[in-house]
C-alpha positions as CSV (number, residue, x, y, z in Angstrom):
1,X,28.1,-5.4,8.0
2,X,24.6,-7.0,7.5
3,X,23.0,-5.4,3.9
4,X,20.6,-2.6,4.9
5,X,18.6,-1.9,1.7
6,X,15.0,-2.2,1.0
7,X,13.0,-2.1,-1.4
8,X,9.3,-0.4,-0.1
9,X,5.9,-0.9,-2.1
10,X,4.7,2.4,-1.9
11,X,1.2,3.5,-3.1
12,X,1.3,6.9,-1.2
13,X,-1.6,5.6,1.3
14,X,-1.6,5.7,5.0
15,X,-0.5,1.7,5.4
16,X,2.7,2.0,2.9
17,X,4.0,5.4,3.9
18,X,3.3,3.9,7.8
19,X,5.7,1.0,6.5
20,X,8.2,3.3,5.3
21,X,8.5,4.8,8.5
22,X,8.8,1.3,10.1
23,X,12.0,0.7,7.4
24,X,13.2,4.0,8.4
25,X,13.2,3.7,12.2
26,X,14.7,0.4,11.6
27,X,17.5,2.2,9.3
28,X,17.7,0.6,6.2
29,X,18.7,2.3,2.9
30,X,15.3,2.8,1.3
31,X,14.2,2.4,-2.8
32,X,10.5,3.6,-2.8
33,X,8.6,2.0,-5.9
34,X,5.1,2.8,-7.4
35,X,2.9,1.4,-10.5
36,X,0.8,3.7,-12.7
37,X,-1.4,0.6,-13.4
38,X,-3.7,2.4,-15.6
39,X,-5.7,3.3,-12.0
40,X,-9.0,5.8,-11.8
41,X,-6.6,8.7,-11.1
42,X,-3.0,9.6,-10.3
43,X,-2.7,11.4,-7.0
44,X,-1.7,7.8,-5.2
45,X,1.2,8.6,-7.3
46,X,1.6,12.7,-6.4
47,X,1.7,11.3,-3.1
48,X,4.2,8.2,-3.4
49,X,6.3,11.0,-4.5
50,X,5.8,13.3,-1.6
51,X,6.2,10.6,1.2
52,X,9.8,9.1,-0.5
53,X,11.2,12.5,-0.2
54,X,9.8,13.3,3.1
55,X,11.8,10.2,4.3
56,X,15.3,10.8,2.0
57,X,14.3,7.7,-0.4
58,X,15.0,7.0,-4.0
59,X,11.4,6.5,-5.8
60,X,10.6,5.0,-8.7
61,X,7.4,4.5,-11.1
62,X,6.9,1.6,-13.4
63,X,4.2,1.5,-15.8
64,X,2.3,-1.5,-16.2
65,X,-1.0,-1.3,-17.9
66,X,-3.5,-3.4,-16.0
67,X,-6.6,-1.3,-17.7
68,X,-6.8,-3.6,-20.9
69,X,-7.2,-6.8,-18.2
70,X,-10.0,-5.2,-16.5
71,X,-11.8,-6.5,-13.8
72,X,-11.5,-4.0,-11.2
73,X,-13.4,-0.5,-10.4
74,X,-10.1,0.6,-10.3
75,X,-9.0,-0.4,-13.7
76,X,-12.5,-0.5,-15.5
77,X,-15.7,1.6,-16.4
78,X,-17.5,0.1,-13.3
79,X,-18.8,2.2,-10.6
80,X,-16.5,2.2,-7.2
81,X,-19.0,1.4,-4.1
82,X,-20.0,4.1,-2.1
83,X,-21.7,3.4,1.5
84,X,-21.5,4.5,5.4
85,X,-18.8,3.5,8.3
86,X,-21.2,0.9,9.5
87,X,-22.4,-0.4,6.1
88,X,-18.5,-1.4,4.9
89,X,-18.9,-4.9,2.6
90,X,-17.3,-7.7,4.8
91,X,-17.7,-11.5,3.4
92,X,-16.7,-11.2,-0.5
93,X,-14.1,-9.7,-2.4
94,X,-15.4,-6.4,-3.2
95,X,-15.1,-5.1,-6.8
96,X,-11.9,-2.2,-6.0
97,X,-9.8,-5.8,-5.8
98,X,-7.5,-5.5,-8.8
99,X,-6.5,-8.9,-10.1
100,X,-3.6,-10.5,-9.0
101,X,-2.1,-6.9,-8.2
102,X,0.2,-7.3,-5.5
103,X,1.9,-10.6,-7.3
104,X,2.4,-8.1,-10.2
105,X,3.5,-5.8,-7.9
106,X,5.9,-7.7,-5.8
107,X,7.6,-9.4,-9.0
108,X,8.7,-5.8,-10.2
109,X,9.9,-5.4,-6.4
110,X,11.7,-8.8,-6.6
111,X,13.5,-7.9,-9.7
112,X,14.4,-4.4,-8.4
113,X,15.6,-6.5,-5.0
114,X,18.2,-8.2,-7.3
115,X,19.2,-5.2,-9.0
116,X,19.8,-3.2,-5.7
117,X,20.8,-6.2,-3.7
118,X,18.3,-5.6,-1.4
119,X,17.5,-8.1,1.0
120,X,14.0,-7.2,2.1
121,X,10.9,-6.2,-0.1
122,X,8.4,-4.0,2.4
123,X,4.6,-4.3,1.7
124,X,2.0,-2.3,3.9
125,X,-0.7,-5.2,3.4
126,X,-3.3,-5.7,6.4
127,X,-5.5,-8.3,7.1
128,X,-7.3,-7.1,10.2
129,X,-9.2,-4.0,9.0
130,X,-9.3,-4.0,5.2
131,X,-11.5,-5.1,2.1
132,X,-11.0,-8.7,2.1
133,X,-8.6,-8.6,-0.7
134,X,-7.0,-12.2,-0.8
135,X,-3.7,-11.2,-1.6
136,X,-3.3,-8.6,1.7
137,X,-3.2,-12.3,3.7
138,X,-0.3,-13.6,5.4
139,X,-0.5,-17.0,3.8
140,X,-0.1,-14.9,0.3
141,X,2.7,-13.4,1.9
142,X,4.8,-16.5,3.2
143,X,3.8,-18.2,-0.4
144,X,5.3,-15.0,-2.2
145,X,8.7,-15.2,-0.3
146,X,8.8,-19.0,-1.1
147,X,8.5,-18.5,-4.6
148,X,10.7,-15.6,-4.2
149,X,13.4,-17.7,-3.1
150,X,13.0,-20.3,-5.6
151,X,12.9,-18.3,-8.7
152,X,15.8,-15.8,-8.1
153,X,19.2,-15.8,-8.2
154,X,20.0,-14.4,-5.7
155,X,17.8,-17.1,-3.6
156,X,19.8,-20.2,-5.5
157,X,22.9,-18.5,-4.0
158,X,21.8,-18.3,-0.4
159,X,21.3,-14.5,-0.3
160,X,17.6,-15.0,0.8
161,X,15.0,-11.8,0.3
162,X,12.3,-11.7,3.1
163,X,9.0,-10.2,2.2
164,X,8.2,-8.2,5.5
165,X,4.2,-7.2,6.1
166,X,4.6,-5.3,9.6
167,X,1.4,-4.2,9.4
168,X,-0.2,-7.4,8.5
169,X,-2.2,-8.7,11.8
170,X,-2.7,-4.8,13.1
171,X,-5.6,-3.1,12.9
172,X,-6.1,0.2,11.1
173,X,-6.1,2.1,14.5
174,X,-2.8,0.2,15.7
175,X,-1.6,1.2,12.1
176,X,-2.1,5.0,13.0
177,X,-1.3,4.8,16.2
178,X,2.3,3.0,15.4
179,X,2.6,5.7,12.4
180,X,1.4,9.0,14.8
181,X,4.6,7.7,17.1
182,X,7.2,7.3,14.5
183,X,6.0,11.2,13.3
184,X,3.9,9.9,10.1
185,X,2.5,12.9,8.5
186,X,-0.9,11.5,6.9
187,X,-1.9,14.7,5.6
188,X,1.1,14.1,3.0
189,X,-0.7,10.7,2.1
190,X,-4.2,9.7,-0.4
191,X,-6.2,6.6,0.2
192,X,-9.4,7.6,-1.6
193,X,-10.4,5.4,-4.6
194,X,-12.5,7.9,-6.3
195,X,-11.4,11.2,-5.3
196,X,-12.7,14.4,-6.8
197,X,-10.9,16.1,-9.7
198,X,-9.3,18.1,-7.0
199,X,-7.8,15.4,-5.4
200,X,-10.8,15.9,-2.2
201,X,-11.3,12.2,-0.9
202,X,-15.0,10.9,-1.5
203,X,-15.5,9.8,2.1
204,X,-18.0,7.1,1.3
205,X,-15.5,4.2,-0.8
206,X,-14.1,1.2,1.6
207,X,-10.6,2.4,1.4
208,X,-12.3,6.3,2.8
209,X,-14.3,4.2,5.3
210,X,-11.4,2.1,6.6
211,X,-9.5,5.2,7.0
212,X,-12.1,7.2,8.4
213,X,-12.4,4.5,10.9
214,X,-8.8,3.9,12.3
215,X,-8.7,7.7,13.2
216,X,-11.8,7.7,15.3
217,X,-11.1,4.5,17.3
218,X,-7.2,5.6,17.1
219,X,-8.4,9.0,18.9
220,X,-6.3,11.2,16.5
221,X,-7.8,14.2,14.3
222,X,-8.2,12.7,10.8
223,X,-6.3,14.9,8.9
224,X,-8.0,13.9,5.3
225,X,-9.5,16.7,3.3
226,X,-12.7,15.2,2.0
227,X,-15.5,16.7,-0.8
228,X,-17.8,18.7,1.1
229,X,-20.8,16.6,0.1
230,X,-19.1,14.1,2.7
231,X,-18.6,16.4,5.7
């Protein structure tokens, strides 16, 4: 019988816990893992939690301290960038990208992969509707599962580990659509960037925007509790 484990990147958002429910229709065995990176806030992680038990997987946090590196609004003193639905950044690499995250994040998913003997690594990147980060791109993607092959052991010995991104050419409205019919409760999930010390999402930040966005053209309440400021 064909090995059905997985490791899932899960950062409690709407795109990873949408991917877990993609692993779980598809019935594999899933290990849910989650990096406090040093990030603006911890709900991401209150809500990696919540999503893994609401689909009977495993989870696991590593620490990896990406705050000394810097860089990022998300891992630095600088101001996360606030604007309207129709005044979203497109063009440049806004400054929420977090260096060379999702390599970091998909080597500790590679290693877990060996540990497990997992044969496929899940990641709920998109490169339709999202900030322009350039490692959500599906040339990233194929490149990572290259090197992933190459620089394992259990590549060497033929027991291959696909990287899977089956959100990658969808856009945030397909993503919520595809989520509402597999039964993904958003409500359980965060997205904000800059929420307020009661875990209310800002409403203005891309990743609020994005969200925002894929309900209304996705037709489906928005189920996102947001600072009142916003409403």
């Amino acid at each position: 019988m064909k090995n059905k484990t997985a490791i899932i990147l899960s950062s409690g958002g709407l795109d990873s816990t949408t991917v877990m429910a993609i692993a779980k229709k598809e019935n594999y065995i899933i290990h849910s893992l989650s990096f406090n990176y040093g990030q603006r806030h911890l709900f991401e992680l209150d809500a990696a939690k919540t999503v893994a038990a609401a689909y009977g997987a495993s989870h696991h946090i590593v620490k990896v301290d990406l705050r000394p590196i810097g860089g990022s609004a998300l891992t630095a003193d600088i101001d996360v960038p606030k604007s309207d639905i129709d005044e979203i950044a497109t063009g440049s690499i806004p400054v929420t990208y977090v260096p060379a995250r999702n390599t970091i994040f998909l080597s500790y998913a590679l290693a877990w992969a060996e540990v497990k003997n997992a044969t496929v690594i899940f990641i709920g990147v998109n490169a339709i509707d999202y900030s322009g980060y350039p490692d959500c791109r599906p040339e990233f993607i194929d490149a990572f599962e290259k090197l992933a092959n190459l620089a394992t052991k259990a590549g060497v010995e033929g027991n291959k580990i696909k990287i899977k991104a089956p959100l990658i050419n969808m856009s945030k409205a397909e993503i919520i659509k595809k989520g509402t019919e597999l039964g993904v409760d958003y409500s359980i999930t965060h997205s904000c960037y800059d929420p307020s010390d009661e875990g209310l999402a800002c409403g203005k930040c891309d990743s609020c925007i994005l969200r925002k966005k894929g309900f209304s053209e996705a037709g489906i309440s928005d189920p996102t509790l947001y600072v009142k400021s916003f409403l």
